[in-house]
TIROFI-435152 format. One line per 3 residues: number of its first residue (from 1); their letters; for each residue x, y, z of C-alpha. Coordinates in pm, whole numbers. Layout:
REM residues N
NUM	A	X,Y,Z  ...
//
This chain:
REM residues 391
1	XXX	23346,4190,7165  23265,4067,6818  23543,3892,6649
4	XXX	23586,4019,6273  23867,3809,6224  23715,3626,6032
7	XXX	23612,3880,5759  23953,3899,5669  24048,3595,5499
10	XXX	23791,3598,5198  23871,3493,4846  23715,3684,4576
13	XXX	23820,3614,4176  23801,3985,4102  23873,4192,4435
16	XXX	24294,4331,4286  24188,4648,4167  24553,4709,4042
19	XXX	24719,4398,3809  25030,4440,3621  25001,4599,3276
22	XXX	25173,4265,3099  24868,4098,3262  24535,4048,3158
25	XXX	24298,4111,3386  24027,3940,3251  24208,3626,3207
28	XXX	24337,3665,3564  24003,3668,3710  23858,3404,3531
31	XXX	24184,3191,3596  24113,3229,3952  23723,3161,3956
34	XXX	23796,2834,3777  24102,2716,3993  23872,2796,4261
37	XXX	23541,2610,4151  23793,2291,4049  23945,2349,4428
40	XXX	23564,2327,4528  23480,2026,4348  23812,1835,4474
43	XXX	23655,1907,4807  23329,1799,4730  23460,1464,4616
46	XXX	23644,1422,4931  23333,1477,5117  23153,1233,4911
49	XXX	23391,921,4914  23439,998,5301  23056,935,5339
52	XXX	23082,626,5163  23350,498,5360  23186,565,5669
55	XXX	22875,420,5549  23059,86,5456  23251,81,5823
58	XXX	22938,106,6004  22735,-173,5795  23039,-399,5848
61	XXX	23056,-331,6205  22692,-405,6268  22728,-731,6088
64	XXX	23019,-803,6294  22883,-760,6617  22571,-938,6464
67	XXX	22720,-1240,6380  22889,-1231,6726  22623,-1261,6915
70	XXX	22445,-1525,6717  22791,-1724,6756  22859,-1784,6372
73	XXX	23190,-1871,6298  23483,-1895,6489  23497,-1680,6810
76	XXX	23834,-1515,6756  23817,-1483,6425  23497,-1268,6435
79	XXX	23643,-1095,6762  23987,-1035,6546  23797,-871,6239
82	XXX	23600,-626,6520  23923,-483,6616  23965,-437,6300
85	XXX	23669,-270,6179  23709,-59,6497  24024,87,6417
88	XXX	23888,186,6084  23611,339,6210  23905,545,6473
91	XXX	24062,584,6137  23742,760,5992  23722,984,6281
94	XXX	24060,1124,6256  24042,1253,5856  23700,1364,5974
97	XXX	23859,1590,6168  24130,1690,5940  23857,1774,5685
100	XXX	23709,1987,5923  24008,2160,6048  24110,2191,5661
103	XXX	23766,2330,5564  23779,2605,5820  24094,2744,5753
106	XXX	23982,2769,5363  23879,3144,5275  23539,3244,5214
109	XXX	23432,3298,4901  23119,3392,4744  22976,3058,4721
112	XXX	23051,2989,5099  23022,3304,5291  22649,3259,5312
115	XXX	22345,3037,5247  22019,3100,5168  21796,3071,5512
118	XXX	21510,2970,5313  21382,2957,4967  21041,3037,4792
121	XXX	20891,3053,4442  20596,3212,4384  20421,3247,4015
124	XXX	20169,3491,3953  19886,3330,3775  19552,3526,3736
127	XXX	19315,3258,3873  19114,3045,3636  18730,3188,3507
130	XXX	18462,2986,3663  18235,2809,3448  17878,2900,3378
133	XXX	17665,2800,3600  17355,2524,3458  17096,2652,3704
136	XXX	16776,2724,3704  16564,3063,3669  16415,3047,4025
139	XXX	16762,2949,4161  16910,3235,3995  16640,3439,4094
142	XXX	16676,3338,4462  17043,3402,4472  17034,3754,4314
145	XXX	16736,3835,4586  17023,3694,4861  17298,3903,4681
148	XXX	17101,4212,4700  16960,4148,5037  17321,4123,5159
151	XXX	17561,4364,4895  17279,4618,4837  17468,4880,5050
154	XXX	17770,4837,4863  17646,4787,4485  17488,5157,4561
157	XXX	17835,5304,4671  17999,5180,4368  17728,5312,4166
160	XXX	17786,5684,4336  18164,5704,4239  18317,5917,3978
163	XXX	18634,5868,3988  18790,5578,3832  19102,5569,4033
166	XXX	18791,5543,4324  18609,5267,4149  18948,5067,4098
169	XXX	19040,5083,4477  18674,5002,4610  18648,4678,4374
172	XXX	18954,4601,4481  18880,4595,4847  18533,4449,4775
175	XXX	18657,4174,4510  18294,3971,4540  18106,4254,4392
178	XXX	18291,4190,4055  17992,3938,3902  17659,3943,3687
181	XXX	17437,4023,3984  17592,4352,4079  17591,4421,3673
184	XXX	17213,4352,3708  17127,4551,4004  17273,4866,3838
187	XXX	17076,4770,3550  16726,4750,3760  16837,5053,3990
190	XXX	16922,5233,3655  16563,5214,3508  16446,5239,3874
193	XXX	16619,5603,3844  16485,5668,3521  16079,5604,3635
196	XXX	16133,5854,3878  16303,6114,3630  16641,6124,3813
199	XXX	16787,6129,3449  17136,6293,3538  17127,6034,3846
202	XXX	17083,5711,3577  17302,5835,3366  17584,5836,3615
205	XXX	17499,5473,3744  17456,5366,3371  17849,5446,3350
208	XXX	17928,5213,3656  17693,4955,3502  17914,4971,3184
211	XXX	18226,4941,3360  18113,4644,3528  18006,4470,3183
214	XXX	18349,4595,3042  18516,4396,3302  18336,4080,3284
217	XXX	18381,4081,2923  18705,4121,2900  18719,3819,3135
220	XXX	18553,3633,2910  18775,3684,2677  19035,3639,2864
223	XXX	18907,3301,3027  18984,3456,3372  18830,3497,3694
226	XXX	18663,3853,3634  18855,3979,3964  19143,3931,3820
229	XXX	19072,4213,3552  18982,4528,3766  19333,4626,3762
232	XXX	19377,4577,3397  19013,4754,3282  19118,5072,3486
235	XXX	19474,5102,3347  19331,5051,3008  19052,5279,3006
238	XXX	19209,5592,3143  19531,5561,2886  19331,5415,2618
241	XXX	19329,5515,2242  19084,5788,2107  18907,5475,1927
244	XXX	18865,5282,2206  18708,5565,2451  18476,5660,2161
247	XXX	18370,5300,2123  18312,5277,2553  18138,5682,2518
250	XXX	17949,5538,2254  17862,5130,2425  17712,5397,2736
253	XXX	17478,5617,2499  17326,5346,2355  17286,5156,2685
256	XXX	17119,5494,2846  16835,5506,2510  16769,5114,2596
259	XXX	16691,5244,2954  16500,5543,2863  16310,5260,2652
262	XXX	16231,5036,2940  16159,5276,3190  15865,5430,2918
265	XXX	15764,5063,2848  15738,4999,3246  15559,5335,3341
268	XXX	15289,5216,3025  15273,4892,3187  15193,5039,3528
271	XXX	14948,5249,3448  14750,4986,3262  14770,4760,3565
274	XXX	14621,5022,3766  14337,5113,3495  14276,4740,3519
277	XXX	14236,4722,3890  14027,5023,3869  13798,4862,3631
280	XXX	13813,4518,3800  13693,4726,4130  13396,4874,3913
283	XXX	13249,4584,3780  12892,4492,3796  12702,4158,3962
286	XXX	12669,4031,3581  13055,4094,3503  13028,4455,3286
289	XXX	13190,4783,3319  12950,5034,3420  13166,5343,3283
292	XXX	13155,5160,2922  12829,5009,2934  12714,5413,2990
295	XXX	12895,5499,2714  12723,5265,2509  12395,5398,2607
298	XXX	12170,5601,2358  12198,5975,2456  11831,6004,2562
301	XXX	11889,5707,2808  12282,5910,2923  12056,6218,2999
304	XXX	11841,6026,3235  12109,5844,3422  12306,6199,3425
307	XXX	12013,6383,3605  11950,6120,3776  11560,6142,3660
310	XXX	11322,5854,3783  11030,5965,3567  11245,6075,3290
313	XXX	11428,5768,3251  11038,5560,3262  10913,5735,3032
316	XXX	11206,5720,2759  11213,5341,2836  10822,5340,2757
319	XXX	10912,5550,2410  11197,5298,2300  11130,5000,2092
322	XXX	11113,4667,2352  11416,4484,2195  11600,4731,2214
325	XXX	11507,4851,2598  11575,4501,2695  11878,4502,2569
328	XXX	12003,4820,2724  11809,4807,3108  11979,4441,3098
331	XXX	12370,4572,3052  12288,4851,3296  12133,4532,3556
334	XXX	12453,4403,3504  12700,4666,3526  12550,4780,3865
337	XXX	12452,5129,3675  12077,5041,3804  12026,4851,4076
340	XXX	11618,4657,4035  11392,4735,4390  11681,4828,4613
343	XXX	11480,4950,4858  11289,4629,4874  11592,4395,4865
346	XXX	11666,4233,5241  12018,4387,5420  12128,4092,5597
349	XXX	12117,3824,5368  12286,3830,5068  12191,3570,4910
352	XXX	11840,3667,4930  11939,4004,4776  12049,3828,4491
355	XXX	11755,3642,4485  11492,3924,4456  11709,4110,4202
358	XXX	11707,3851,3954  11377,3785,4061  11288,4200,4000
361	XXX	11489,4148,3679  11265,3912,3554  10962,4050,3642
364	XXX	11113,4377,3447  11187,4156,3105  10830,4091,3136
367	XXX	10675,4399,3186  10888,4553,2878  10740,4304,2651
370	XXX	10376,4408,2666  10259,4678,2472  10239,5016,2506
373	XXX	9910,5066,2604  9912,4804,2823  10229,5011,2987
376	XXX	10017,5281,3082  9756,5116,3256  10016,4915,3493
379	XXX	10289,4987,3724  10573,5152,3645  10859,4927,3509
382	XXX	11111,5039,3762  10931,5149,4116  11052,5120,4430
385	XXX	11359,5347,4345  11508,5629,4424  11794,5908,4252
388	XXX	12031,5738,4506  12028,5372,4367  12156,5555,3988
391	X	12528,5515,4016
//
């Protein structure tokens, strides 16, 4: 059985419901709080000069039985004053007791009937904004390649959701994405989007990417730890005034055209670099670019290398003044558009190859020089060819 009895016997100031009407009860009740906080200190006081006491007995006793055993001072003296001290320490024991007995008979009250079983104070402070980092680019390089490498997965489900309420509770539960690198992976993947002509696909990751720039800003301004602003940016922006939303509508807009922008700029870019391969591919032994070194050709010399004519292409040579030949038949030499006795040239070695072409070259220079008449009683310039050396 559970005794109760001891639920009975509680004092409380204000528990009389019904006072007399000559009485007032507000007086009443605070006459009997302060007659019971004075009967509380009284008590308190007791407590306190019984500790002393007790503390005094027991550092004379020890110096008693101290100087006892060290024989200081008459025997039966000292032995006379340990009886005494003894007594007062039986003394001590017997109000101790009292006290107690007195103390447990007192009524609970609401400073008594319970105490606290422990105590704890916590302060919410939004954790301090870490300073920027002095590192650099190829560190920060290296650690957005090991961010993406290792958040990728995520950054792209953030960048799917619509829903702010959706967005709030996935930052939440994946706090470390809050930072510049996710910021500039929706950035890249946004332009990314953009080359491939997913427009209605940037657009929607071009809102995330804002978001995530709205937060860290306002931690910046806030000199916080940018986690500790999801919360806030989500309230704010779903119950925000018309000003503000227009401002955020507008911040998006203008961050889509600078995308737009970029992606044109890097699609330019690309094809250039692959124009420039191309031509790097289709250069000539003597550096040239066969496709503009034809284009620079007279029309008379274009119809020859068009129809691929041996003949044709000797004799317009033959009708062309010498300087000028030269000049031509030596960009074409080194653009690879005619390739000198290429039947003649050796297959295994190449340096020997490039040995009797310069060699042929030569012997071509020389041949263009003389005149014309002495042309037609020779060789022809270029033999040893065929239509499928003409590129």
């Amino acid at each position: 059985m559970v005794d109760y009895s001891k639920w009975k016997n509680i004092e409380i100031s204000d528990d009389e419901d019904d006072t007399h009407p000559n009485i007032d009860t507000p007086s009443l009740f605070r006459w009997r709080h302060q007659a019971r906080v004075e009967r509380m200190a009284e008590m308190d006081k007791e407590k306190e000069d019984f500790k002393k006491k007790r503390q005094s007995q027991k550092a004379r006793l020890l110096d008693v039985k101290e100087r006892i055993s060290k024989k200081e001072g008459d025997e039966a003296a000292l032995k006379k004053e340990l009886e005494k001290v003894e007594n007062e320490g039986k003394e001590l024991d017997r109000l101790e007791n009292e006290m107690l007995k007195k103390e447990k008979k007192t009524p609970w009250n609401v400073d008594t009937i319970s105490k606290p079983g422990f105590e704890k104070t916590v302060i919410n402070k939004k954790p301090a904004r870490k300073p920027d980092e002095n590192i650099s680019e190829e560190e920060r390089e290296h650690r957005m390649k090991t961010f993406v490498k290792e958040n990728e997965k995520l950054c792209k489900q953030y960048g799917m959701l619509r829903k702010y309420d959706d967005s709030k509770r996935f930052l939440q539960e994946h706090l470390h994405l809050v930072c510049e690198d996710t910021a500039n992976y929706l950035v890249i993947w946004s332009i990314n989007l953009e080359m491939e002509e997913k427009h209605e696909l940037m657009a929607h990751v071009a809102h995330q990417c804002i978001c995530m720039q709205y937060i860290l800003e306002l931690a910046k301004q806030l000199d916080v730890d940018p986690r500790a602003c999801v919360s806030s940016f989500f309230s704010k922006i779903q119950h925000c005034v018309p000003e503000y939303r227009a401002q955020f509508e507008s911040e998006i807009e203008g961050f889509k055209e600078r995308i737009q922008k970029r992606a044109q700029e890097k699609v330019q870019e690309a094809i250039a670099q692959a124009e420039e391969e191309e031509r790097q591919q289709r250069l000539g032994p003597g550096g040239l670019d066969p496709a503009d070194v034809f284009e620079s050709l007279p029309d008379e010399l274009k119809a020859c290398f068009e129809s691929r004519d041996i003949e044709l292409l000797q004799k317009t040579i033959e009708a062309m003044p010498v300087d000028v030949a030269k000049y031509h038949m030596k960009r074409c030499v080194d653009s690879g558009l005619w390739v000198p006795n290429a039947k003649d040239a050796p297959l295994g070695d190449k340096e020997d190859g490039e040995a009797g072409e310069s060699s042929t070259a030569a012997a071509t220079a020389d041949k263009v020089d003389k005149t014309d008449d002495a042309k037609s009683e020779k060789e022809p310039i270029y033999t040893g060819v065929s239509t499928d050396d003409v590129d």
